[in-house]
N, C-alpha and C positions, 0 to 999 in steps of 0.2 A: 771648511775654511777657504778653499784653494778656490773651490766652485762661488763660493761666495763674492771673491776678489773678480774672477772673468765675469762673473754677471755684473757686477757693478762697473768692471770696465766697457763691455759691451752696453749697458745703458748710458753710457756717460758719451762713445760715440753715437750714439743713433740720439740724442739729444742734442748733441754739438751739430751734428745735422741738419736734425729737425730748424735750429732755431739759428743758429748762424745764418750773414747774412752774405749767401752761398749763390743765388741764382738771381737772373735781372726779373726787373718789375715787369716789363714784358717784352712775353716772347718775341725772338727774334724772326720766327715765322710767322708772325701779325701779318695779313696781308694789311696794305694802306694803300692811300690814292697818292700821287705824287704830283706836281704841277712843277715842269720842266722850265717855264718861263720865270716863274717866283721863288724855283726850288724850295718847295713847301713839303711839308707832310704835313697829309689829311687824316685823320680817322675816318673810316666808311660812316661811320653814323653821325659825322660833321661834315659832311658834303654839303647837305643845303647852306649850311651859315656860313661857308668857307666860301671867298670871292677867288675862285680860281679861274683859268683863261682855260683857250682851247686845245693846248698841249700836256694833255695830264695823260696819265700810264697806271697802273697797279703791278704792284711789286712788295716783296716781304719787307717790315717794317728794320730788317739788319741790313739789306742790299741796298738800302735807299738811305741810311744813317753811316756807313761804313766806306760803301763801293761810290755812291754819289754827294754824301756830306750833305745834304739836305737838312734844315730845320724846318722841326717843328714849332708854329707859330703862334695859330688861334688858340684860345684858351679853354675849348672843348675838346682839341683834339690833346692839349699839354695835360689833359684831365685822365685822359683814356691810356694813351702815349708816354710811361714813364720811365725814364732811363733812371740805372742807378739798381743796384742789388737789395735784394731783401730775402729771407728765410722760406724755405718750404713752406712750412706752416702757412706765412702769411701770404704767399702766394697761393696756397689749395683754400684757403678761409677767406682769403679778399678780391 
């Protein structure tokens, strides 16, 4: 009976885990491109659509949201680029 109760409390954290919504949509070590003139953030793979000038840098996508305040603008990189929490799960599946 006793064992019965720890298992089911142990399941019931490693589910609250699993599926709460515990960690950001992304990592805060994303590298990104930055453009110092527009204070942009770029996603790497929205470079070309992105009209940036000639002051741009690469930096993790937390030091350029936190340390510089930067937005993210274009609607390829706001794709890639999601701030805001979501669950384990849906972070290892999406």
């Amino acid at each position: 009976m006793r064992q019965k109760i720890v298992w089911g409390i142990i399941t019931a954290i490693v589910l609250a885990v699993l599926l709460l919504p515990l960690v950001d949509k992304t990592s805060g070590t994303t590298r990104v491109i930055v453009d110092h003139t527009s204070k942009e953030i770029v996603y790497p793979a929205c470079y070309d659509q992105a009209d940036l000038t000639n002051w741009i840098d690469e930096m993790s996508f937390s030091n350029a949201l936190n340390e510089y305040e930067y937005d993210v603008r274009d609607d390829c990189s706001k794709e890639h680029l999601q701030e805001g929490k979501t669950s384990v799960l849906m972070r290892i599946f999406g």
